[in-house]
RODO-2510 file (C-alpha; in nm, 4 decimals, decimal comma):
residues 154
     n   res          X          Y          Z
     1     x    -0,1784    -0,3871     0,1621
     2     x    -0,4243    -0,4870    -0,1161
     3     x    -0,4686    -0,2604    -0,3573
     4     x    -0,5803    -0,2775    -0,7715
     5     x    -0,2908    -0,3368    -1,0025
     6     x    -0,1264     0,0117    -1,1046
     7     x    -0,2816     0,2117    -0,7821
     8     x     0,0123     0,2708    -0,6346
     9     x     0,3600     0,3814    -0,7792
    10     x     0,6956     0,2942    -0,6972
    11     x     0,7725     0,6160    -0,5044
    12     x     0,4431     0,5725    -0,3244
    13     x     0,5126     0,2148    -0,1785
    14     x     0,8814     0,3042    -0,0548
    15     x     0,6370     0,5990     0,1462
    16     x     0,4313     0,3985     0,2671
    17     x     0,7083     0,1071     0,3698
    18     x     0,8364     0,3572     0,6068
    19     x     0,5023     0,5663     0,7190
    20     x     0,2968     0,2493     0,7371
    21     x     0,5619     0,0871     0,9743
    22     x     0,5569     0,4191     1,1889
    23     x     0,1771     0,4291     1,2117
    24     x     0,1846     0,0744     1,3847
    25     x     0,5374     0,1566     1,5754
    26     x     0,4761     0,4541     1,7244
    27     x     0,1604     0,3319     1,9412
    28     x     0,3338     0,0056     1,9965
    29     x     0,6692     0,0469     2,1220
    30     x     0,5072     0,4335     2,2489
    31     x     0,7793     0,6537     2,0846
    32     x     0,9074     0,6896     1,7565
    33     x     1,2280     0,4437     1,7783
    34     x     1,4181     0,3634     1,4359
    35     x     1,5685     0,0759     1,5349
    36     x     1,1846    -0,0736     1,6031
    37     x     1,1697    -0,0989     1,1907
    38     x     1,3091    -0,4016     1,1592
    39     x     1,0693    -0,5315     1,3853
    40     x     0,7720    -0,4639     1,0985
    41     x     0,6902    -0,5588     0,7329
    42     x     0,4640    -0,3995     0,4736
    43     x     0,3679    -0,6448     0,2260
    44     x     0,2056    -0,4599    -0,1524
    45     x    -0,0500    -0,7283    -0,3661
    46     x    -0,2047    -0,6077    -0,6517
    47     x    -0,5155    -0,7394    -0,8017
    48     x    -0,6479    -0,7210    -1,0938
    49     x    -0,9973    -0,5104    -1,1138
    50     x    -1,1678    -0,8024    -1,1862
    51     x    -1,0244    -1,0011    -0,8748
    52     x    -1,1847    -0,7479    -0,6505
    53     x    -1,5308    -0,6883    -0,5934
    54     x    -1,7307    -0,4350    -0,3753
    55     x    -2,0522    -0,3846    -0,2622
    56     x    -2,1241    -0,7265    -0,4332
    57     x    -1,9934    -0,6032    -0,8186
    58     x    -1,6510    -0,6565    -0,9444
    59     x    -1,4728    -0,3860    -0,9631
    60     x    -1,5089    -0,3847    -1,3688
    61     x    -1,8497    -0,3830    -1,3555
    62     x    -1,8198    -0,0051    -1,2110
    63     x    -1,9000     0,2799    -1,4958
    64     x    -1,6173     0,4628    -1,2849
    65     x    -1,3757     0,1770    -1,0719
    66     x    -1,3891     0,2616    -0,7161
    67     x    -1,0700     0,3381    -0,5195
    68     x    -1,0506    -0,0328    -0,3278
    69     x    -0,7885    -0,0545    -0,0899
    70     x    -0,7433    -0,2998     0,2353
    71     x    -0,4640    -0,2667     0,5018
    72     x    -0,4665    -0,5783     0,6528
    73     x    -0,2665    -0,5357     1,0011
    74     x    -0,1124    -0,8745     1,2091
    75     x    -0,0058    -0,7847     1,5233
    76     x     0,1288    -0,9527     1,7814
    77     x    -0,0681    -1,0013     2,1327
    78     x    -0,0064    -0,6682     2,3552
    79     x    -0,1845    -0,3792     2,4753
    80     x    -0,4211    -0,3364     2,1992
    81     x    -0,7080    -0,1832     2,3885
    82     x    -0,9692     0,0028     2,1332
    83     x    -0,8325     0,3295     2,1767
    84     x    -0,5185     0,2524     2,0822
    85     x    -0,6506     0,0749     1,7801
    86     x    -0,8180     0,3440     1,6549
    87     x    -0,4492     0,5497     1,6997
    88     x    -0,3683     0,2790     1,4490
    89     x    -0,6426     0,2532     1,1963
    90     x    -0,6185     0,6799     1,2349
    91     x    -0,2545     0,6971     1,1544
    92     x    -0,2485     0,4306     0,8877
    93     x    -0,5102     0,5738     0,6684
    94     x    -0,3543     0,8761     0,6805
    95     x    -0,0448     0,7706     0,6040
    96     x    -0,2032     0,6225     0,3053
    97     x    -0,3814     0,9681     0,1871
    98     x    -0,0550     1,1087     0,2345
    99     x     0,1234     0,9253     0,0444
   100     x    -0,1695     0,9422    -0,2435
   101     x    -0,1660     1,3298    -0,2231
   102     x    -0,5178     1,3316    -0,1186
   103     x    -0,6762     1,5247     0,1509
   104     x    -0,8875     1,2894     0,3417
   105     x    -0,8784     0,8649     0,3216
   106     x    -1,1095     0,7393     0,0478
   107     x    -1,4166     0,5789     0,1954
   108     x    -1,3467     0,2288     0,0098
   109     x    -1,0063     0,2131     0,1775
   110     x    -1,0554    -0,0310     0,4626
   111     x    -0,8212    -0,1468     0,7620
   112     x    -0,8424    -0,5220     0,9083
   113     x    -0,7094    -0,4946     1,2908
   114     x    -0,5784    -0,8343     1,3480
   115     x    -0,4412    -0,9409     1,7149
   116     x    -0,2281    -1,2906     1,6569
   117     x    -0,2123    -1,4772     2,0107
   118     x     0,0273    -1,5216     2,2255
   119     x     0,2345    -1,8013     2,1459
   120     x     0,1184    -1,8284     1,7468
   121     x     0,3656    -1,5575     1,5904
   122     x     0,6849    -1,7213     1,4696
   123     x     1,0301    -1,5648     1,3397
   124     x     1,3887    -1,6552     1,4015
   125     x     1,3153    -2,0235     1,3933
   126     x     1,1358    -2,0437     1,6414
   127     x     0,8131    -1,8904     1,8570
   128     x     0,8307    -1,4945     1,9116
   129     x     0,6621    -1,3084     2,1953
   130     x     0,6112    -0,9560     2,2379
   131     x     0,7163    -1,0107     2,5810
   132     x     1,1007    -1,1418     2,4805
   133     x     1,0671    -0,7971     2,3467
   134     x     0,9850    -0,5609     2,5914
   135     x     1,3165    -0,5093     2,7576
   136     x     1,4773    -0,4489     2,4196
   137     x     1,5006    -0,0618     2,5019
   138     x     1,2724     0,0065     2,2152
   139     x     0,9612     0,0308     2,3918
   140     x     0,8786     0,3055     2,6940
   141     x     0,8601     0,2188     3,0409
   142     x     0,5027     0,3009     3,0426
   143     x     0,4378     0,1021     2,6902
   144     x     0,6028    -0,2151     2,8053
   145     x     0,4390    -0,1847     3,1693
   146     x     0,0816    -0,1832     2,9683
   147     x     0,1810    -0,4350     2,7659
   148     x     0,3051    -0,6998     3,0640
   149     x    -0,0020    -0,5738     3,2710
   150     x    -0,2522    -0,6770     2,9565
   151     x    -0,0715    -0,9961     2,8854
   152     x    -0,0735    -1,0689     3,2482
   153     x    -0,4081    -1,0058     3,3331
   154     x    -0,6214    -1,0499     3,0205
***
């Protein structure tokens, strides 16, 4: 998460460590499982207002700075299909209004969907795949079936 330096406070990040993970977890592994966490990290960088621009102007040049905030999500290669993405981008920016005591996301808040593929996500010392994973008893039946049957045939 990229946000301006002083956006967020302390008790907002450790929200959003935990509802950011679920908002990703939850359509992944299909159920809200607590042992999943460990499985996810949320990673806070602050910029400076003049280190982000928008709309082609840094965000100093603005009479009133705009609220600028990217969610940049790496995931590995599953059953992402674009409904289930938008689950994701849904759930995340509304985790993120939550957590900012606002009613609705802010329209400069922004969400990067990024799929990493199969056989380029590393952890443990070694190459990770979602599909080492699947029989973790984490995931549903039905999530893990989608996910072999997209790996498998896409």
């Amino acid at each position: 998460m990229n946000a301006p330096v002083g956006r967020l406070t302390t008790d907002q990040r450790r929200t959003l460590a935990q509802t950011l993970t679920d908002a990703v977890l939850v359509p992944e592994v299909g159920r809200f499982e607590p042992a999943a966490r460990v499985g996810f990290q949320v990673h806070f960088r602050d910029y400076e207002p003049d280190q982000i621009a928008l709309g082609g102007l840094l965000v100093t040049d603005f009479p009133e700075a705009p609220d600028v905030v990217v969610i940049d999500l790496a995931v590995m290669d599953a059953d992402w299909g674009q409904e289930v993405r938008e689950v994701v981008i849904t759930r995340l920016l509304r985790a993120m209004a939550d957590a900012c005591d606002l009613p609705d996301p802010q329209p400069a808040w922004w969400v990067t969907f990024r799929v990493i593929d199969e056989g380029s996500w590393g952890a443990g010392g070694g190459v990770l795949s979602v599909l080492s994973l699947l029989d973790s008893g984490v995931f549903t039946p039905e999530r893990a079936d989608a996910i072999r049957h997209a790996l498998t045939v896409g």
